[in-house]
C-alpha positions in Angstrom: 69.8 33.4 -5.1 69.6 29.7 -3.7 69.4 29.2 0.0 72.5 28.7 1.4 73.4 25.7 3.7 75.6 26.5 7.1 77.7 24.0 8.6 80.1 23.8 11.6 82.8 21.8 12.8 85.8 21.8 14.7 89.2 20.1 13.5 92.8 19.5 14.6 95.5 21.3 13.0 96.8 18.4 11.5 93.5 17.9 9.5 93.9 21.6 8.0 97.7 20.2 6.6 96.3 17.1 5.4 93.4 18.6 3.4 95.7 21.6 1.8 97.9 18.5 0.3 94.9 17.1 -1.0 93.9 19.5 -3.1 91.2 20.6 -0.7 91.1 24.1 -0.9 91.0 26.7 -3.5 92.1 30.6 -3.2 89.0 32.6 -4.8 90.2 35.0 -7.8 89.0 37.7 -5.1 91.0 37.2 -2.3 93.3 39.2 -1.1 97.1 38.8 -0.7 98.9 37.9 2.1 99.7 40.9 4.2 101.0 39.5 7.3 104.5 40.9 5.9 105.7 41.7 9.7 106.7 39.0 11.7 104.7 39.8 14.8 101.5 38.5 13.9 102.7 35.5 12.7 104.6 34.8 16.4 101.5 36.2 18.0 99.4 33.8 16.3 101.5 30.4 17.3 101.6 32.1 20.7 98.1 32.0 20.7 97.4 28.5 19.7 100.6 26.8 22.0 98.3 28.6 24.8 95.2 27.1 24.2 93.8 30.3 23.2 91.3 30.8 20.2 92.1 32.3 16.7 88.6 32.5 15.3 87.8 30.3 12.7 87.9 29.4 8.9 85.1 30.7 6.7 84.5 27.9 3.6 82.8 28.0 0.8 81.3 25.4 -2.0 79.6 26.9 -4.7 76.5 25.8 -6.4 77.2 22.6 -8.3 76.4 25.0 -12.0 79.2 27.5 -11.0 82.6 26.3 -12.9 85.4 28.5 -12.1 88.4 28.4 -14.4 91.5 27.4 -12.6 94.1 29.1 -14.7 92.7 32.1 -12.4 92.9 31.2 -9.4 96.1 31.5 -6.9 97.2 28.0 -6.5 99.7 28.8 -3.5 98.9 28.6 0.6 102.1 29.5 2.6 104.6 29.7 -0.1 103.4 26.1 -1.3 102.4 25.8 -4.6 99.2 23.6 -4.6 99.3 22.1 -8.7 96.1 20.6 -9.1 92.6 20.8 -6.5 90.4 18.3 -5.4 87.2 18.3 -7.3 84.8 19.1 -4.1 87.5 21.5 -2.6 86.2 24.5 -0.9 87.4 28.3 -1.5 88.7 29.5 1.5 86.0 33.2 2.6 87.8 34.0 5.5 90.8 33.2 7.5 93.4 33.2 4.2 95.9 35.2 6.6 95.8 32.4 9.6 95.4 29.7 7.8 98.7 30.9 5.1 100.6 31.4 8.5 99.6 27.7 10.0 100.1 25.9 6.7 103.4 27.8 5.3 105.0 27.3 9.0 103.7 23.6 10.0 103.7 22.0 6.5 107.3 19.9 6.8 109.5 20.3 4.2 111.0 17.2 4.7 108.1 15.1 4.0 106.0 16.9 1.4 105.8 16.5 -2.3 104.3 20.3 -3.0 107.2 22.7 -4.3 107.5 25.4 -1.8 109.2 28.9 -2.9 112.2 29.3 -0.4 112.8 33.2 -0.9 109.2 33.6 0.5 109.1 30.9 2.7 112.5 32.3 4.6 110.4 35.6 4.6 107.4 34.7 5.8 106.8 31.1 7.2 110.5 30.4 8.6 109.4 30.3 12.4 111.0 28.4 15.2 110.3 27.8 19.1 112.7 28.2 21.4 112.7 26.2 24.6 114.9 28.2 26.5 113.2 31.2 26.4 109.8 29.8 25.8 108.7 31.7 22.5 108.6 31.8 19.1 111.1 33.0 17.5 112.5 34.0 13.1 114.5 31.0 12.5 118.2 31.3 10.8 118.4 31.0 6.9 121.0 28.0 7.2 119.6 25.2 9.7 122.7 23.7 10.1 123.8 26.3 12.6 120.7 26.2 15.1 121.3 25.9 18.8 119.9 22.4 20.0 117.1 24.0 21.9 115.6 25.8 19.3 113.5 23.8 17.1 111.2 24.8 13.5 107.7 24.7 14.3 107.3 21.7 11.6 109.0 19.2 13.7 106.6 20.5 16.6 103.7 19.5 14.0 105.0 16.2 13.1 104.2 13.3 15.0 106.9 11.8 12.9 109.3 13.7 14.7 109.7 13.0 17.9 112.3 10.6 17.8 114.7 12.9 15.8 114.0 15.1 18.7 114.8 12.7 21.2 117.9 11.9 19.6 119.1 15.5 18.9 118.6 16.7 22.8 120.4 13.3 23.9 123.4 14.6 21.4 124.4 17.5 23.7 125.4 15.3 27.1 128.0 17.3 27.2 126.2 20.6 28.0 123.7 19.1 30.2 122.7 16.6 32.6 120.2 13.9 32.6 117.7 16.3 33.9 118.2 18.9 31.9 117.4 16.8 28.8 114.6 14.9 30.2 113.0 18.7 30.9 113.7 20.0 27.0 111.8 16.7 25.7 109.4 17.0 28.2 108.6 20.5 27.2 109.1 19.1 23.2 106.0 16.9 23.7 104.2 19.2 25.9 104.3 21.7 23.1 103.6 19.3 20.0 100.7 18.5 21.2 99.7 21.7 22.2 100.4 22.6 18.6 98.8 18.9 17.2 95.8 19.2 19.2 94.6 22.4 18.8 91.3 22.5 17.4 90.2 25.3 15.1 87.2 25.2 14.1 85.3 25.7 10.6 81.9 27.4 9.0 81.0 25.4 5.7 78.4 27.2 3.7 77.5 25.4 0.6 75.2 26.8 -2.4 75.0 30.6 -3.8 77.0 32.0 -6.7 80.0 34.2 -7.0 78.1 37.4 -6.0 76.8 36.0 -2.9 80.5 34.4 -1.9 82.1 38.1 -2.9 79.2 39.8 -0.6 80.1 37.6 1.9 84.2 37.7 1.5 83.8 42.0 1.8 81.3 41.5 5.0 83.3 39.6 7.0 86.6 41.5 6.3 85.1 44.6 7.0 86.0 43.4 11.0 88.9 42.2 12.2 91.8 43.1 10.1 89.8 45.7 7.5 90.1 45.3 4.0 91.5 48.7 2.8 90.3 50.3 -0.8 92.5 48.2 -3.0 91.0 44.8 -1.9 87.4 46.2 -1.8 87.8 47.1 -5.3 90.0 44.5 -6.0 87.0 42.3 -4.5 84.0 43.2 -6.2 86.0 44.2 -9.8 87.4 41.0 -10.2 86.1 38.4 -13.1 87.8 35.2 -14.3 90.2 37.5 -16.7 90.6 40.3 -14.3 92.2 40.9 -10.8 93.2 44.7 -9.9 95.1 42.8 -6.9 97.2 40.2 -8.9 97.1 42.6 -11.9 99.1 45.4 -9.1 101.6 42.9 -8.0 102.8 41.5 -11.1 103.8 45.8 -12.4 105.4 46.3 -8.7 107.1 42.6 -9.4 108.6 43.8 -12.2 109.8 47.1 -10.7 111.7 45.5 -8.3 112.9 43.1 -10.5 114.3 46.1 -12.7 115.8 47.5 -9.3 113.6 50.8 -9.2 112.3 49.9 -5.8 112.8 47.1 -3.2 111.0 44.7 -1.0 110.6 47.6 1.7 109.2 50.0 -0.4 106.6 47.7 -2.4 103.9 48.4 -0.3 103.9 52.3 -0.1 104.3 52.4 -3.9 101.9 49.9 -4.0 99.1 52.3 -2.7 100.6 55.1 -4.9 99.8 53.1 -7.8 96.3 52.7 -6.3 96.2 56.3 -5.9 97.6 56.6 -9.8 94.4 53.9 -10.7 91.7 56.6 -9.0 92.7 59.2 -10.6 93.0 57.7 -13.6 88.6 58.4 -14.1 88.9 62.0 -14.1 89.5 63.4 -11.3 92.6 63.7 -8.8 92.4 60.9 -6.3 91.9 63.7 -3.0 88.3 63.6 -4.6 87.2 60.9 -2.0 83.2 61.1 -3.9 84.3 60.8 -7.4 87.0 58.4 -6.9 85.5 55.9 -4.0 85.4 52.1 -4.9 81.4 52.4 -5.1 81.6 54.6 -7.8 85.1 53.8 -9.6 83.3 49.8 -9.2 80.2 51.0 -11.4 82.1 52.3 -14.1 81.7 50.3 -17.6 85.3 50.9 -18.7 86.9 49.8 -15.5 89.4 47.1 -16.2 90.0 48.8 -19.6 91.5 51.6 -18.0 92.9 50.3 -14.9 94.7 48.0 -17.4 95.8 51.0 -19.5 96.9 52.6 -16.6 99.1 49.6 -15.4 101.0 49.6 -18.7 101.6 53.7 -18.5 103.0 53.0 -15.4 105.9 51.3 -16.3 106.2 53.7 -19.4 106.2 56.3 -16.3 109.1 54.7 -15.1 110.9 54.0 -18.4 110.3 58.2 -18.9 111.4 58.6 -15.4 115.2 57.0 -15.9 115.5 57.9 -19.8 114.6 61.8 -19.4 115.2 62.4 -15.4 117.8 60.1 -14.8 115.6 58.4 -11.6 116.9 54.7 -11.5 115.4 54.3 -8.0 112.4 55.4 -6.6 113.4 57.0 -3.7 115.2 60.0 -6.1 111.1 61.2 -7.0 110.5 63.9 -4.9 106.6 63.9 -4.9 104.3 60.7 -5.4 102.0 63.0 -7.6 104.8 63.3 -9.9 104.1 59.8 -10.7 100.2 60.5 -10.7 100.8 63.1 -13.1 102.7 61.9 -15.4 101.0 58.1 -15.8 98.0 60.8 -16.6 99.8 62.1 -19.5 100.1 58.5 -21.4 96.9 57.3 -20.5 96.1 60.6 -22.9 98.7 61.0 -25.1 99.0 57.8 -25.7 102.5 57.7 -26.1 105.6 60.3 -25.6 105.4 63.0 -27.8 109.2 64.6 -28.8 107.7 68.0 -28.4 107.0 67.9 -25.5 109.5 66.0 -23.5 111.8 69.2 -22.3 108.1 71.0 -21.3 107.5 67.7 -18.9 111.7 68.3 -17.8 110.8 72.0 -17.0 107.4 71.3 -15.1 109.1 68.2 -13.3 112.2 70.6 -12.1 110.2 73.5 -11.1 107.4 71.6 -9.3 109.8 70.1 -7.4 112.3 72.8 -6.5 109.3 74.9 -5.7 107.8 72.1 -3.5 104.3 73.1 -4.5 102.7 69.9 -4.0 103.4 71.0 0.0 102.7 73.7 -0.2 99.4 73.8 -2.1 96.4 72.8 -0.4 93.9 69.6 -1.7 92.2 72.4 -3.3 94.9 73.7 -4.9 96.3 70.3 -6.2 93.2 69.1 -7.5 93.8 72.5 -9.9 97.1 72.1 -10.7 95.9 68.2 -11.4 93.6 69.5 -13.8 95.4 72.0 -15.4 98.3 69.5 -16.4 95.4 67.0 -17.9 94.9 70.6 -20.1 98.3 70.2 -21.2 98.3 66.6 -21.8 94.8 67.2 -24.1 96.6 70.0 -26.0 94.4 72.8 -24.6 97.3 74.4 -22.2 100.7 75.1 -23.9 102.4 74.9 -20.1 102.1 72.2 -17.9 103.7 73.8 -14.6 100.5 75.3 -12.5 100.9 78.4 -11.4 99.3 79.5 -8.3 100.0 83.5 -7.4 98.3 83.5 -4.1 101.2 81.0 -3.4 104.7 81.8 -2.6 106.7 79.5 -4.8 110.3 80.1 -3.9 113.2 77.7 -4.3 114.0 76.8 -0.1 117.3 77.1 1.1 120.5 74.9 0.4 120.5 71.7 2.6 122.8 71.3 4.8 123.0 67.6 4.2 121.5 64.9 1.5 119.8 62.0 3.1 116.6 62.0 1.1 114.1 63.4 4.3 112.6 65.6 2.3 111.8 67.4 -1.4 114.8 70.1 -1.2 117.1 67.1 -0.3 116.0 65.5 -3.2 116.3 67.6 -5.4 119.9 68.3 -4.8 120.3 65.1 -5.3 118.8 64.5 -8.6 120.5 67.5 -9.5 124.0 66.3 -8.7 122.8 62.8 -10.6 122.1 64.2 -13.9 125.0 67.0 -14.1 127.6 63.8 -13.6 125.4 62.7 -16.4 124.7 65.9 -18.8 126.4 68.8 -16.9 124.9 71.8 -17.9 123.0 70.4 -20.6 120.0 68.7 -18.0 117.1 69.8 -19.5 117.8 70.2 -23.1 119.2 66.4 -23.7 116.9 64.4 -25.5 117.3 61.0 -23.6 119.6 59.3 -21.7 121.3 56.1 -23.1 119.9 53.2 -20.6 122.2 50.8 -22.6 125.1 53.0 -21.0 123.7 54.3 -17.7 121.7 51.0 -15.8 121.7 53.2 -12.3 123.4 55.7 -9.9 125.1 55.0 -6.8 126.2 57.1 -3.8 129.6 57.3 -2.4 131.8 59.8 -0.5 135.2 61.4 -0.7 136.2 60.9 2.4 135.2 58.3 5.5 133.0 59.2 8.3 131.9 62.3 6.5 128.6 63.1 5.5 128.8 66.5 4.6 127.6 67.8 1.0 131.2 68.3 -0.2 131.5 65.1 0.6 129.2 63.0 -1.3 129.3 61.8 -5.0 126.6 60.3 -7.2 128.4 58.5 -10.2 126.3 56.7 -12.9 126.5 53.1 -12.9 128.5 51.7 -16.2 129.5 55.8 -17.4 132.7 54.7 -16.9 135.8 52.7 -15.5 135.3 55.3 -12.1 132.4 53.5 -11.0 134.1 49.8 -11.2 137.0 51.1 -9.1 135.1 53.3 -6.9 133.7 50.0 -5.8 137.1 48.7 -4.4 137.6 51.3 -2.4 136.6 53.1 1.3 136.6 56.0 -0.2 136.9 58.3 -3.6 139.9 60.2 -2.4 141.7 58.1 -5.5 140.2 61.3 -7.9 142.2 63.8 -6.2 145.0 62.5 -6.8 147.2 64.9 -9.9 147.1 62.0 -12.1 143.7 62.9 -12.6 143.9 66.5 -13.2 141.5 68.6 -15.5 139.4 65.3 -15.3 136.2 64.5 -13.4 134.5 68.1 -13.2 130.7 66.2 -14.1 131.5 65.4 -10.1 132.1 68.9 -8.9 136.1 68.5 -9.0 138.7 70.6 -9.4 142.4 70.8 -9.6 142.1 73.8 -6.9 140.7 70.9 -4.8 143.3 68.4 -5.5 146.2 71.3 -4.9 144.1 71.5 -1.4 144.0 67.4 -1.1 147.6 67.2 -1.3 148.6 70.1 1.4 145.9 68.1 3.4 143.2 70.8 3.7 140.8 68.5 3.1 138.0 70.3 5.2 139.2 72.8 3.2 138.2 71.2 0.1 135.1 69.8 1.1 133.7 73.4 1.7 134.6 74.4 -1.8 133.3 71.3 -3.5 130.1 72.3 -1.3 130.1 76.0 -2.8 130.4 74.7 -6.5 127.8 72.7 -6.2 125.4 75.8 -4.9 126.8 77.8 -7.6 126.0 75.5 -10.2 122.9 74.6 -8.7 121.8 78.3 -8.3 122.5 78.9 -12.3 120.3 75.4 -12.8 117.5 77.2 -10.3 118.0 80.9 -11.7 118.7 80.7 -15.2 117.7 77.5 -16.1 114.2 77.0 -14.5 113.3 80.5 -14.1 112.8 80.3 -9.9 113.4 82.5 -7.5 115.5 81.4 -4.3 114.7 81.9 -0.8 
């Protein structure tokens, strides 16, 4: 390893802006995302620096003159700016990626820049503003056009450029103020900008050493501070110029949310299911911290072959998950070791054997009517992890584990839906695929995703959230769901023009003879009972369960 060469200096913001356009810096294939997804610790951080107050400082890094990294690899975006092409001597950027993201996405002005900034992430992220009334930074509005005069983005505060439009804007609003008033809001504008101009922030240079040494370095220093969980160790000391378990992650939970099966607010927690899915993807249940650590998953031979396997067989997962379960959104899986399972049975299958599709239906329903990923200890889930690998290897004819010292008994009927917990879920999923294959759930072969795209939720009645009440219609079944979409309410159904129609959605004439002598609570209650009844012959007769 060559000796490595430690610099120091201290800069102005304005120097850190001025280099990024230049093609100065470079993101290193190892670094991790930007997680400072909550707005907080981006205010806190321009609160810090408008104070005077120090924000540690920037970690760069030049390798030896020999080591060529390939571009095409690299992340080429700071801030929601896309940087297109680097500066020959630009330095890769060790530690700091988080601030200096933050200073550059939020201080870079739009107005003035040639670099092609994404606005979705930018109005997410980097859209920050200072307000002079109350003295603090502030999430600025997604149309600028409407901003009050004293609240100003923190690019023009960063722009020497700007002052005059500043000026000129405050000296607009005579009407609302006096002389004195505006004098104080520019007064405060410059005493800010250069609070913001001048801040210095100062920089460690090393120059020499080779990727292993800048990767030792990039894991020590983000072990303090804000600590680099398991994903971006691994994702740290895995990657290679063809492999990143980090970028690799985010383009699979890209594509989920692109196909609607989760949502910006959810990314994250499935993100770290999917890590938990990659773990146990070596043998052993993830809940094995020795077997599945990132020492020992990092020093296996075959580790971007089957992490990349595994990726694939997640969307597969998915793709099971709405064809066979009828699970179009991921809050409808009751358990995230039904996911962990199931990715399993690809990675050894291969791909979906017809055989064995309803056996997968019947362990799916039963585990999660039962609950027994609750209710069975680490211990016992490690087991029932291993005995479905049996199944998927051919060597156990049932997947379902069952444990005897464990009472396994369906829990009681909810008094409500609103997805807070497995039972609730359940129910729901149940009432989902019976609008779709009534009393034929487990024994269809597949659902048509040409037909059915999704499910969504509406109610009978307003300001009622009652069982009775609710109703889960497939998206595109039907003319229902385009109309039901008009409306308040699905009260339309009950009407006699639709009798001996809709009973997929628990409705019967008895109920619209009760709609129209308005005994509606009446109704509601026995919607409610049909749907336990049927549910209790799903339960019972179906999946062989015992209730509570």
């Amino acid at each position: 390893m060559s000796k490595l060469q430690i610099n120091t200096r201290v800069r102005r913001l304005a120097y850190y802006l001025d280099d990024f356009e230049k093609g100065n810096f470079k993101i290193p294939f190892f670094q991790r995302r930007y997680r400072w997804d909550k707005p907080e610790k981006r205010r806190a951080l321009f609160d810090s620096i408008i104070k005077g107050f120090p924000i540690g400082s920037i970690l760069l890094w030049k390798p030896d003159e020999e080591i060529d990294f390939n571009p095409e690899n690299e992340d080429r975006k700071i801030g929601s700016y896309l940087l297109e092409d680097s500066n020959e001597n630009a330095s890769y950027i060790l530690d700091g990626f988080q601030r200096l993201s933050t200073i550059v996405g939020s201080l870079l002005n739009p107005n003035t820049t040639n670099l092609i900034r994404d606005e979705e992430e930018w109005l997410n992220n980097f859209n920050l503003i200072y307000n002079f009334r109350n003295n603090e930074v502030e999430i600025g509005p997604k149309n600028y056009q409407n901003l009050d005069f004293y609240k100003v983005p923190l690019y023009q505060l960063a722009d020497t450029k700007e002052f005059y439009n500043i000026q000129t804007k405050f000296a607009q609003y005579r009407n609302l103020m006096n002389e004195n008033e505006i004098k104080d809001y520019i007064s405060k504008f410059q005493e800010i900008a250069y609070q913001i101009q001048d801040y210095m922030l100062p920089t460690v240079d090393i120059i020499g050493g080779d990727y292993d040494t800048a990767n030792q370095m990039f894991v020590r220093v983000n072990t303090q501070g804000e600590k680099v969980n398991e994903e971006e160790q691994l994702s740290a000391i895995t990657s290679t110029e063809g492999f990143r378990l980090g970028a690799q992650m985010s383009n699979i939970l890209d594509g989920l949310e692109k196909s609607r099966f989760l949502n910006k607010k959810k990314k994250e927690a499935f993100r770290l299911n999917i890590f938990r899915t990659i773990q146990s993807s070596f043998g052993p249940l993830y809940l094995d911290s020795k077997a599945t650590d990132v020492k020992t998953l990092s020093e296996k031979p075959n580790f971007s072959e089957v992490v990349n396997q595994t990726l694939d067989n997640c969307v597969n997962t998915v793709d099971f998950f709405k064809e066979h379960l009828a699970v179009f959104d991921l809050k409808y899986i009751p358990a995230n070791l039904h996911f962990i399972f199931l990715v399993q049975y690809y990675n050894i299958r291969g791909k979906l054997k017809n055989e064995d599709v309803e056996k997968i239906k019947l362990w799916f329903w039963q585990s999660s009517y039962t609950n027994c990923f609750t209710k069975y200890n680490p211990a016992k889930r490690k087991k029932a992890f291993d005995h479905f690998l049996d199944f998927c290897k051919g060597t156990e004819p049932n997947p379902f584990y069952w444990d005897l010292e464990v009472k396994l008994k369906v829990d009681k009927f909810p008094d409500k839906i609103d997805f807070g917990g497995v039972r609730k879920q359940a129910l729901a999923l149940f009432m989902v695929n019976y609008a779709i294959n009534k009393e034929n759930i487990l024994t269809t072969v597949s659902i048509d995703s040409d037909e059915i795209t999704g499910v969504s939720e509406h109610k009978l009645f307003r300001n009622e959230n009652s069982i009775g009440n609710t109703v889960f219609i497939p998206v595109k079944k039907n003319a229902l769901n385009e109309h039901a979409k008009k409306q308040t309410s699905l009260q339309f159904i009950l009407s006699n023009e639709f009798r001996g129609m809709y009973s997929e959605f628990f409705i019967t004439d008895e109920m619209r003879d009760l709609h129209t002598q308005k005994k509606n609570k009446e109704l509601l209650k026995l919607r409610e009972k049909l749907i336990q009844e049927k549910e209790n012959e799903f339960i019972t007769n179906v999946l062989n369960l015992e209730l509570e």
